[in-house]
Backbone atoms as SQL, in Angstrom:
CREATE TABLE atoms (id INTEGER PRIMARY KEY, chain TEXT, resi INTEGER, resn TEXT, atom TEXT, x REAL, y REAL, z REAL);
INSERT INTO atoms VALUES
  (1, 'A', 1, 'UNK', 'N', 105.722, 182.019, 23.539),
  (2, 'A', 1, 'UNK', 'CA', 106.668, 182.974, 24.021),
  (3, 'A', 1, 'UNK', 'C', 107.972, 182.796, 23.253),
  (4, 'A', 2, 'UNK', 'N', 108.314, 184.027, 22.999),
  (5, 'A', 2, 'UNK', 'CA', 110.045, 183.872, 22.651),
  (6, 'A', 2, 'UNK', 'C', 111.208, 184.994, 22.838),
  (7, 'A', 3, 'UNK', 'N', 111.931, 185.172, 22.849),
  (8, 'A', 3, 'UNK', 'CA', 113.090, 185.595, 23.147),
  (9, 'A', 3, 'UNK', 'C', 113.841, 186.569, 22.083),
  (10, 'A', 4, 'UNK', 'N', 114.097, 187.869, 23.061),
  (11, 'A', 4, 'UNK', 'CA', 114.945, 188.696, 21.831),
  (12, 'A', 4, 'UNK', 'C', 115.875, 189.266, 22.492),
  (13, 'A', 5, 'UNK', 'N', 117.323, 189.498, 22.003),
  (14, 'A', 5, 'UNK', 'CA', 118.408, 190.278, 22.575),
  (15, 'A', 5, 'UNK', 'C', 118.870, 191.610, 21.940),
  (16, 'A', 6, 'UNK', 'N', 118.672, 192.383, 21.921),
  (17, 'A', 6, 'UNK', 'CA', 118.515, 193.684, 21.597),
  (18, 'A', 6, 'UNK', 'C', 120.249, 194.039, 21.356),
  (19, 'A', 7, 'UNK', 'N', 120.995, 193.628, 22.021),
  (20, 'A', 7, 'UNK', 'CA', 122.419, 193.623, 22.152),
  (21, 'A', 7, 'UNK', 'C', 123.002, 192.372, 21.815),
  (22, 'A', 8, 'UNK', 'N', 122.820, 192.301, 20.189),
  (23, 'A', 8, 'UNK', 'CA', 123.742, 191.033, 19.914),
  (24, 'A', 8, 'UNK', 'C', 123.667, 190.048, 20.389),
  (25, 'A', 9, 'UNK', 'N', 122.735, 189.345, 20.936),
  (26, 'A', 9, 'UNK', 'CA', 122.976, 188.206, 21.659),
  (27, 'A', 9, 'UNK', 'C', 123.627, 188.118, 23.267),
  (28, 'A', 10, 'UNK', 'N', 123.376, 189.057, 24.072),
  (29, 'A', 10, 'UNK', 'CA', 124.659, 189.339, 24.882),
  (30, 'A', 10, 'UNK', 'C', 123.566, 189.446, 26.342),
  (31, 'A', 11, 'UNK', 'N', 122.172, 189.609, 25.948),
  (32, 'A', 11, 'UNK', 'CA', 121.116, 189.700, 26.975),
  (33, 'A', 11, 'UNK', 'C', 119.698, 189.407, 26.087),
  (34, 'A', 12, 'UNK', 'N', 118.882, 188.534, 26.799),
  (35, 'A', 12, 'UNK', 'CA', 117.352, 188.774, 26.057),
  (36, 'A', 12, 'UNK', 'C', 116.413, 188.946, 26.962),
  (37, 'A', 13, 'UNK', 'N', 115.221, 188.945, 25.928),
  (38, 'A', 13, 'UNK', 'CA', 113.773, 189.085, 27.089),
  (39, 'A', 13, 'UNK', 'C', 112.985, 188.104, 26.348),
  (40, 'A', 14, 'UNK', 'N', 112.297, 188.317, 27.374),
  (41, 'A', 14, 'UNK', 'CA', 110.975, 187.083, 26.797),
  (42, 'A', 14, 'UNK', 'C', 109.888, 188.047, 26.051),
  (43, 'A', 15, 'UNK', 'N', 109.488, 187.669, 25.281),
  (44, 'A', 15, 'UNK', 'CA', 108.464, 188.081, 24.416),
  (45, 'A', 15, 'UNK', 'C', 107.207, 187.121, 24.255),
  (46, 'A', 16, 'UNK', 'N', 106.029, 187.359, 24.836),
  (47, 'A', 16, 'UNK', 'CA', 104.490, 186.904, 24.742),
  (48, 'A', 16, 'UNK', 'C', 104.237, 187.254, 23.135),
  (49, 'A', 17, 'UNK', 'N', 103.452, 185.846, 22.435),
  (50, 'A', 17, 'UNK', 'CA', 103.351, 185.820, 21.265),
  (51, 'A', 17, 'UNK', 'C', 101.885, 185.517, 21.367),
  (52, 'A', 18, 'UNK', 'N', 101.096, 185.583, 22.377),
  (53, 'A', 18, 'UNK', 'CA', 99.516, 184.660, 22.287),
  (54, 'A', 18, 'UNK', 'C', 99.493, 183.884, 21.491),
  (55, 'A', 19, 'UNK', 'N', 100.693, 182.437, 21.222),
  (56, 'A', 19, 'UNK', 'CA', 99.924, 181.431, 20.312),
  (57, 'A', 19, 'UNK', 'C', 100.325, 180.261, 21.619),
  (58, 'A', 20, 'UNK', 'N', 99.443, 179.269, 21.809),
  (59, 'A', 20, 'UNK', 'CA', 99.517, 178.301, 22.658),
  (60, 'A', 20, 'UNK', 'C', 100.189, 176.387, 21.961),
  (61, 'A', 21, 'UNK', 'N', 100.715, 177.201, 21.024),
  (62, 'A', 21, 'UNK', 'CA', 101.343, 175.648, 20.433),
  (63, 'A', 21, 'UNK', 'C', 102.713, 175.843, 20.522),
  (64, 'A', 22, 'UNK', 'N', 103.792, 174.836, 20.286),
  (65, 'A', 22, 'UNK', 'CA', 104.860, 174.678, 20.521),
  (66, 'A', 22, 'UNK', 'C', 105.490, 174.990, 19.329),
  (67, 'A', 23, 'UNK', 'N', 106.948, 175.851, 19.089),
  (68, 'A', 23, 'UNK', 'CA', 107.326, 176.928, 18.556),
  (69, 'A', 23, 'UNK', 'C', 108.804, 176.041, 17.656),
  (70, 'A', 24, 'UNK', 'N', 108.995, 175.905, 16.615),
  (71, 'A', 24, 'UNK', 'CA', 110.078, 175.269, 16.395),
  (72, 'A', 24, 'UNK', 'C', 110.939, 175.987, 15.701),
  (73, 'A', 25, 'UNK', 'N', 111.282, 175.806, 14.131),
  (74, 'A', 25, 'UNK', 'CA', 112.218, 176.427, 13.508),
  (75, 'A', 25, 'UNK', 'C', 112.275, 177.881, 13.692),
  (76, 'A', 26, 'UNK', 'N', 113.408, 178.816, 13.855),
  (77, 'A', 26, 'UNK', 'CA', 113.447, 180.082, 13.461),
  (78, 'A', 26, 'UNK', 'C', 114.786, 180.465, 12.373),
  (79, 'A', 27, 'UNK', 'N', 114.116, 181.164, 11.753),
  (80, 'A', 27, 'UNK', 'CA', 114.933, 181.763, 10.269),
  (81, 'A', 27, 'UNK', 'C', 114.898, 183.511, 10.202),
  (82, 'A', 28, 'UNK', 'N', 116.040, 184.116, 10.173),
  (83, 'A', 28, 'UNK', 'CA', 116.107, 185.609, 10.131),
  (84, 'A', 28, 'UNK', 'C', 116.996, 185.720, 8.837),
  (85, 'A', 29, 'UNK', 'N', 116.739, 186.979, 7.843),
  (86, 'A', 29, 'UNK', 'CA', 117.016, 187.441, 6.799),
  (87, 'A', 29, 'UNK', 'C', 118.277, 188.030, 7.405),
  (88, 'A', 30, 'UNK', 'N', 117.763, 188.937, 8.198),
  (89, 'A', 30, 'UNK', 'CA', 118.695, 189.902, 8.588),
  (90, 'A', 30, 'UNK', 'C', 118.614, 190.274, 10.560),
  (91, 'A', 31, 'UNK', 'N', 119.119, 191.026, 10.616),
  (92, 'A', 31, 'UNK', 'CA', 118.901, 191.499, 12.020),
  (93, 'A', 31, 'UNK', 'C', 117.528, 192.090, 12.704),
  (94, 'A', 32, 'UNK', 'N', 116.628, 192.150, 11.808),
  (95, 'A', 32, 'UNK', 'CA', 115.455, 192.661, 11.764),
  (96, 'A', 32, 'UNK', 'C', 114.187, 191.822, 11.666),
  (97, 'A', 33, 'UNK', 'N', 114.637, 191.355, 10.140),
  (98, 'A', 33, 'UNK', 'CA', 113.270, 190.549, 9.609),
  (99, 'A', 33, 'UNK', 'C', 113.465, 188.968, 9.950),
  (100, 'A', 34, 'UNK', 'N', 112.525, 187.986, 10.791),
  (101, 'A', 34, 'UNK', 'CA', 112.220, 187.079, 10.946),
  (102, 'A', 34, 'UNK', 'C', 111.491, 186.140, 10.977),
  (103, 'A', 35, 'UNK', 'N', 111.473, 184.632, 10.961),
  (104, 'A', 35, 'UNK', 'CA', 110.361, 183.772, 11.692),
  (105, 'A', 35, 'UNK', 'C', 110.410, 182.759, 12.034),
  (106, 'A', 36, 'UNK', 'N', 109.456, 182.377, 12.868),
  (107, 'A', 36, 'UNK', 'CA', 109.417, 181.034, 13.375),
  (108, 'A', 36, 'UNK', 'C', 107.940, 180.180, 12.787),
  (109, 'A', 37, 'UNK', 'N', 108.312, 178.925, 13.024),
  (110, 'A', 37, 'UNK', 'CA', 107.814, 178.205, 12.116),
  (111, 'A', 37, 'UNK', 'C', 106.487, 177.251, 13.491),
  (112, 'A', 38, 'UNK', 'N', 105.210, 177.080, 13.953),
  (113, 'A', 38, 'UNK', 'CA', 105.167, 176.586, 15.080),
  (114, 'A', 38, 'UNK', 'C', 104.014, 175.636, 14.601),
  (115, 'A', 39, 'UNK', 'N', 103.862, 174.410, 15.623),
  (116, 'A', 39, 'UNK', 'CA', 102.863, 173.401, 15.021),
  (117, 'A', 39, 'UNK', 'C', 101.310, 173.789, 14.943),
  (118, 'A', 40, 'UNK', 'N', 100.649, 173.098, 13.811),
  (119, 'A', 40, 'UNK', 'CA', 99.481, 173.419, 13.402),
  (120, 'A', 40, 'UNK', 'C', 99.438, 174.337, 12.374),
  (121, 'A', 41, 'UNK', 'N', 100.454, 175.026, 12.013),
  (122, 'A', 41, 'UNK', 'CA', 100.576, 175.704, 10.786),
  (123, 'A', 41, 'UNK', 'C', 100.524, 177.311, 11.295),
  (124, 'A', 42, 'UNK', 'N', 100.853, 177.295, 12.363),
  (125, 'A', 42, 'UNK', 'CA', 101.462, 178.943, 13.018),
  (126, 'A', 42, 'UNK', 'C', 102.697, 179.258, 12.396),
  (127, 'A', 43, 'UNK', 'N', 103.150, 180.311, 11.784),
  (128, 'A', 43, 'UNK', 'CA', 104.072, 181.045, 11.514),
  (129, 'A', 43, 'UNK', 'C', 104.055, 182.839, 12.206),
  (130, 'A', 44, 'UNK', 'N', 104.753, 182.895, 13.150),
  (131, 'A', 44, 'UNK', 'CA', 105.403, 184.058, 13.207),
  (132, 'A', 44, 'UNK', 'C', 106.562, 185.064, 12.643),
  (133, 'A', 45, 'UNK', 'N', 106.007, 186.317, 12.648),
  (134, 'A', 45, 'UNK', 'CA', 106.730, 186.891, 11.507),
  (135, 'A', 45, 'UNK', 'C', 106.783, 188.179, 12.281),
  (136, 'A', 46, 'UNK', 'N', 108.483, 188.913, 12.201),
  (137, 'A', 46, 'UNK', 'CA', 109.174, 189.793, 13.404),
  (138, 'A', 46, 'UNK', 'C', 109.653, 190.519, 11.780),
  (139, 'A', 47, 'UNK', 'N', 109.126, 192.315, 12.098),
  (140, 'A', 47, 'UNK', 'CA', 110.149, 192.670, 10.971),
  (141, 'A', 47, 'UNK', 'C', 110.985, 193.977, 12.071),
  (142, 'A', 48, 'UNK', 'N', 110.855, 193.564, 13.361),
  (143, 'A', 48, 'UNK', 'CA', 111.617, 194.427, 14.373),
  (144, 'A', 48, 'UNK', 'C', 112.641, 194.135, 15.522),
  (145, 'A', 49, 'UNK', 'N', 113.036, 193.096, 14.964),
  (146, 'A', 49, 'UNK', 'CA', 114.328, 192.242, 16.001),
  (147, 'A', 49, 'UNK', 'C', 113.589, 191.484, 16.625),
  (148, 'A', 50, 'UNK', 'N', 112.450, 191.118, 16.417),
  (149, 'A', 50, 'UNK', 'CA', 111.723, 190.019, 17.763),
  (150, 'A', 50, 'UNK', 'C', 110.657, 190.636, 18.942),
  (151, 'A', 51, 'UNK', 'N', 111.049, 191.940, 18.483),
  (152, 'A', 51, 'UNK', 'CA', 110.351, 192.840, 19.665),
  (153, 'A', 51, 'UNK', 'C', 108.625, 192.148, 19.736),
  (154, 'A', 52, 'UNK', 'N', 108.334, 192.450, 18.521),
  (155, 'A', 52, 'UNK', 'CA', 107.228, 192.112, 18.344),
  (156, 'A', 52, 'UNK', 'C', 106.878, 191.345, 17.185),
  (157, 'A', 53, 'UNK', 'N', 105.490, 190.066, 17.071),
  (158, 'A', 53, 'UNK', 'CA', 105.065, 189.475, 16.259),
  (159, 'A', 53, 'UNK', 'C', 104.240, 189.084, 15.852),
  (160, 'A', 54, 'UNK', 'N', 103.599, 188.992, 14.192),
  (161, 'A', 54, 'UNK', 'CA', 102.529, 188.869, 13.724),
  (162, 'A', 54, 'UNK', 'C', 102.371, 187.319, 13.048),
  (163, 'A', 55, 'UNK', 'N', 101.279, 187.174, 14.049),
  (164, 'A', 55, 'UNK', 'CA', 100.709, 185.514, 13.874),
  (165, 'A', 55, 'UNK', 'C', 99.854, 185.629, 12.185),
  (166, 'A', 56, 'UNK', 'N', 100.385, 184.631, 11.733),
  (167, 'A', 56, 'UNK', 'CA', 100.245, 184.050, 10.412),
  (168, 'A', 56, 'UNK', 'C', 99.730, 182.578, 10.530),
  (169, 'A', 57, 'UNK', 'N', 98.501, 181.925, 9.682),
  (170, 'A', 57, 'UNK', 'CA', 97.990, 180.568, 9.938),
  (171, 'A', 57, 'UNK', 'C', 98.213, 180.176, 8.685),
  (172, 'A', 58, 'UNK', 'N', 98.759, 179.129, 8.203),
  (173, 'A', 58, 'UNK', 'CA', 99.068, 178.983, 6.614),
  (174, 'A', 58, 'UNK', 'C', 98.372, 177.742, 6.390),
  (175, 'A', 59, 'UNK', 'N', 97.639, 177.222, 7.253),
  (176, 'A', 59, 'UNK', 'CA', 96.458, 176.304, 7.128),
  (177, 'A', 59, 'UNK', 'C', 97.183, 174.746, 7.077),
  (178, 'A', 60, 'UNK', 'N', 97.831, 174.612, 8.160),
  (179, 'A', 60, 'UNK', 'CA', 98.556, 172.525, 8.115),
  (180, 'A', 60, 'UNK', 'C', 98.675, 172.549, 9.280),
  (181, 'A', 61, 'UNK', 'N', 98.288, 171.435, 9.209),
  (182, 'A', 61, 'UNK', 'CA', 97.614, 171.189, 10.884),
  (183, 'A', 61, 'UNK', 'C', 98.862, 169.905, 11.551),
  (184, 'A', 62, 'UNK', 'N', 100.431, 170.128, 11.173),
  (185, 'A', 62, 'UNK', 'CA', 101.123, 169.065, 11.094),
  (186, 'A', 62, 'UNK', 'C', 102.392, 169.655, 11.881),
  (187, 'A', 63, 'UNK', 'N', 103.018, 168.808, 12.898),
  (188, 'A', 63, 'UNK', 'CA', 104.247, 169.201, 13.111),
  (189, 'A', 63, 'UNK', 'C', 105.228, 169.976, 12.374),
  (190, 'A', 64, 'UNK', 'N', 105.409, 171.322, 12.384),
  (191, 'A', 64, 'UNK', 'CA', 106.244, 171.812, 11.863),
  (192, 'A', 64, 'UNK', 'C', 107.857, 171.851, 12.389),
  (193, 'A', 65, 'UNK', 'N', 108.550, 171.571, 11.877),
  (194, 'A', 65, 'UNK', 'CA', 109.853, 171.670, 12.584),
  (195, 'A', 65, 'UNK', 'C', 110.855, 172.713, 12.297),
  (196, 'A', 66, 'UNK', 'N', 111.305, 173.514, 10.745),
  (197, 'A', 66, 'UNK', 'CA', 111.751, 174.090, 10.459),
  (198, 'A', 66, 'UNK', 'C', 111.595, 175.036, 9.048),
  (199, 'A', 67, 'UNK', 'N', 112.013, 175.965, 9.302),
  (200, 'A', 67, 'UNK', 'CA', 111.648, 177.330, 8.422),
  (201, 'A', 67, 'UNK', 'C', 112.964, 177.838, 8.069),
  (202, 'A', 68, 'UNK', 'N', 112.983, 178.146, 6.606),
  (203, 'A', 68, 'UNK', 'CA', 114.198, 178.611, 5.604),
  (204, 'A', 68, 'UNK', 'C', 113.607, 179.458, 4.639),
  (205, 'A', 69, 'UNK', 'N', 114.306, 181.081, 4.300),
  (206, 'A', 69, 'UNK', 'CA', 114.065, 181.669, 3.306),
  (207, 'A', 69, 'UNK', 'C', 115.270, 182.033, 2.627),
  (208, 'A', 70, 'UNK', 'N', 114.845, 181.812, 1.567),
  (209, 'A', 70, 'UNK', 'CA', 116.268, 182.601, 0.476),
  (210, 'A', 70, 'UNK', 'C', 115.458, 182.993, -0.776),
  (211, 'A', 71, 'UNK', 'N', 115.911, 183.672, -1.580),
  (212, 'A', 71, 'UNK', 'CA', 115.374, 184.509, -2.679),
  (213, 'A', 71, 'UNK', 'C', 114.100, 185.096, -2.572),
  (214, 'A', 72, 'UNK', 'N', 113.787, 185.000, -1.134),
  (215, 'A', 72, 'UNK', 'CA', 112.447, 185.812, -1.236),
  (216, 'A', 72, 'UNK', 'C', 111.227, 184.329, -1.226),
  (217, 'A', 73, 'UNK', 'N', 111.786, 182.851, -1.604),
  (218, 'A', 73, 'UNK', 'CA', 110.588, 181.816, -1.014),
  (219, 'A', 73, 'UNK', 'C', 111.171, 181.297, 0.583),
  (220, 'A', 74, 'UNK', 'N', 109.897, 181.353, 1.229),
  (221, 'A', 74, 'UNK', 'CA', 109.702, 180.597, 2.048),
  (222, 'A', 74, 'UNK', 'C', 109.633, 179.063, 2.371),
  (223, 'A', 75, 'UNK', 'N', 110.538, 178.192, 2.820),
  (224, 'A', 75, 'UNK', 'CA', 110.126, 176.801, 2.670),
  (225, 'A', 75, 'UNK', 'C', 109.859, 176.612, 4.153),
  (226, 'A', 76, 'UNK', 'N', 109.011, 175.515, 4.347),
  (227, 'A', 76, 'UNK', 'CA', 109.072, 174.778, 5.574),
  (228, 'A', 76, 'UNK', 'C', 108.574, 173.294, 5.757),
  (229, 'A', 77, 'UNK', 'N', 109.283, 172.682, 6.418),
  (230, 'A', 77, 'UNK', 'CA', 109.290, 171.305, 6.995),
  (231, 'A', 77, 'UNK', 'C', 108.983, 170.948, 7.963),
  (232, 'A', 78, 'UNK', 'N', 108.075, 169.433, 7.725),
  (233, 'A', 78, 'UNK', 'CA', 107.927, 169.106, 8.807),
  (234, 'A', 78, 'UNK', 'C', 107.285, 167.942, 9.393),
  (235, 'A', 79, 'UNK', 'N', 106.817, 166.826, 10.238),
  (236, 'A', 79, 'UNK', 'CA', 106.586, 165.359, 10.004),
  (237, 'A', 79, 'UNK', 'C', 106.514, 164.879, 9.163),
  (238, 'A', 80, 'UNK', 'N', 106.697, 163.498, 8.974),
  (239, 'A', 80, 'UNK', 'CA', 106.540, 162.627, 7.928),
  (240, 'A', 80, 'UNK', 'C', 106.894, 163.217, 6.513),
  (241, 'A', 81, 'UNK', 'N', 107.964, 163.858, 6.549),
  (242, 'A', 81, 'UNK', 'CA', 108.377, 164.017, 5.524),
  (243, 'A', 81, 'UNK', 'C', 107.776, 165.328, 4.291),
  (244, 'A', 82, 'UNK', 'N', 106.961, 166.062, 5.035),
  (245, 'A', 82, 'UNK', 'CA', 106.229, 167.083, 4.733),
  (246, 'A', 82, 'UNK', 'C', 107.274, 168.217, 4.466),
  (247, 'A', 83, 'UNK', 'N', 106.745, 168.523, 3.051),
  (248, 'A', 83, 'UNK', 'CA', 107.324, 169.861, 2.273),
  (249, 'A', 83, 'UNK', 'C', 106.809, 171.156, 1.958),
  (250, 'A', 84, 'UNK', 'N', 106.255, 172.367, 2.140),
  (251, 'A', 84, 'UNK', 'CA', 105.861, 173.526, 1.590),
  (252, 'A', 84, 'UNK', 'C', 106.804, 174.579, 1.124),
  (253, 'A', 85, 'UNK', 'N', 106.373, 175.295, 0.562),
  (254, 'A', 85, 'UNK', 'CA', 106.705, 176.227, 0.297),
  (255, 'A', 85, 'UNK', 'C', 105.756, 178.056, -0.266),
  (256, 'A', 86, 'UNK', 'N', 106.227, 178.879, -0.284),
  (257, 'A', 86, 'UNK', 'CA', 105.649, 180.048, -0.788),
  (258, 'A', 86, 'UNK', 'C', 106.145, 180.995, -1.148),
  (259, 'A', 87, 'UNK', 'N', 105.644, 181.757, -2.406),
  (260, 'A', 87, 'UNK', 'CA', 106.302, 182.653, -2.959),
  (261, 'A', 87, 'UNK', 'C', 106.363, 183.840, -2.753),
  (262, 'A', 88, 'UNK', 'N', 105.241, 184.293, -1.352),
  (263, 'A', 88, 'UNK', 'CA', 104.517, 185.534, -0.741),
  (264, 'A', 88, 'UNK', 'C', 104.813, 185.502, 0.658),
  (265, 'A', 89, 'UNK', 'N', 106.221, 185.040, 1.010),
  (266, 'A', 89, 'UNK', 'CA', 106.418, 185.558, 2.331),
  (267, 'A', 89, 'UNK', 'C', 105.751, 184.506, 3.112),
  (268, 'A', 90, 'UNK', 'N', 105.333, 183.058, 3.004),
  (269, 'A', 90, 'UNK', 'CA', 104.370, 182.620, 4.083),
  (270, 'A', 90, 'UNK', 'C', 103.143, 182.787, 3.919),
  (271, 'A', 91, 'UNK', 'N', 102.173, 183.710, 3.292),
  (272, 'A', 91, 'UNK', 'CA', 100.903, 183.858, 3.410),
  (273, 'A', 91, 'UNK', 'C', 99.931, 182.773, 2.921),
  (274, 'A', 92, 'UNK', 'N', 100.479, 182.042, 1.672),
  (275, 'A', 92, 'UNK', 'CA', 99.854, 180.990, 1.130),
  (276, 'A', 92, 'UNK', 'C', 101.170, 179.789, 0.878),
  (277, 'A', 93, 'UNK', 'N', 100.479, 178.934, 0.991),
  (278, 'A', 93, 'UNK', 'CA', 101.666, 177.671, 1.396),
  (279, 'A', 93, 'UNK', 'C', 101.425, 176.658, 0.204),
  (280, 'A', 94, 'UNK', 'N', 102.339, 176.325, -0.334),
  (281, 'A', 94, 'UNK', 'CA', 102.270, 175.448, -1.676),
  (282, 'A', 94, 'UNK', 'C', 102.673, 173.855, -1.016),
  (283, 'A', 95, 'UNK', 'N', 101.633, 172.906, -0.667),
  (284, 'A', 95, 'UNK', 'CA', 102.446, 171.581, 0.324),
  (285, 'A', 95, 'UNK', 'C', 102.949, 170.959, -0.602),
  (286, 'A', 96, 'UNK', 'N', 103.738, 170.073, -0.661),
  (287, 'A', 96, 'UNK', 'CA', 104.413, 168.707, -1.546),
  (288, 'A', 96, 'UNK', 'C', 104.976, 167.952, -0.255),
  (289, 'A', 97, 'UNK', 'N', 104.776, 166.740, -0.626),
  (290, 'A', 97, 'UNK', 'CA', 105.456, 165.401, -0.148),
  (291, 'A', 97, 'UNK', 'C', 106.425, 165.068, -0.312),
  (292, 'A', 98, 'UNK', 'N', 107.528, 164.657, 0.388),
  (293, 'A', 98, 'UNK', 'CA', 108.859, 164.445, 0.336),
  (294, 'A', 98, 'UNK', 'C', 108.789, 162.845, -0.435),
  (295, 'A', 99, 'UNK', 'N', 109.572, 162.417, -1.619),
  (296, 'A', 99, 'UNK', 'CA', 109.635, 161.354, -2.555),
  (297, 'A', 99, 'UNK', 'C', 110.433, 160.262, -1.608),
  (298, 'A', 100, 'UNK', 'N', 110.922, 160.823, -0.049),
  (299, 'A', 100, 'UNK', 'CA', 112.129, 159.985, 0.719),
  (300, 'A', 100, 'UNK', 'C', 111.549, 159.105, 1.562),
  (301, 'A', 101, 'UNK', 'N', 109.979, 159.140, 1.563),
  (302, 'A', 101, 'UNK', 'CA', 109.412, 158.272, 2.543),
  (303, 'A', 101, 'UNK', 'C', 109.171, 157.119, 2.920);
């Protein structure tokens, strides 16, 4: 489940996502386009304020904690020092290991 305020932040609703894992990072471009990042390798992806969202599996079966886009890649993080990234929006996930471990 998650949450959208239609008015700036000023009221929300709950929004049913049918995924049953626990939901961590969220990252928005803009007022529109979004996502959240959730464990097991769930990514949700909002290109309508949150209203609604399309479950994405990017195949890591690992605590995810947080999700960042800029130039159009996707990165995300998450246990033990775990790195991905993608050049397609999320759809395919490039992993690397963090060198800090």
């Amino acid at each position: 489940m998650t949450t959208y305020s239609p008015i700036h932040g000023t009221t929300y609703s709950r929004v049913f996502t049918n995924v049953n894992v626990a939901l961590g990072g969220t990252f928005f471009i803009d007022g529109m386009r979004g996502s959240v990042i959730g464990d097991g390798g769930v990514l949700l992806r909002t290109i309508d304020g949150g209203i609604s969202w399309t479950t994405i599996n990017i195949g890591i079966s690992i605590r995810s904690t947080s999700i960042y886009t800029i130039n159009g890649i996707v990165y995300i993080c998450g246990q033990n020092g775990y790195l991905a990234y993608s050049n397609d929006g999320g759809l395919h996930m490039d992993p690397h290991r963090s060198l800090l471990m």
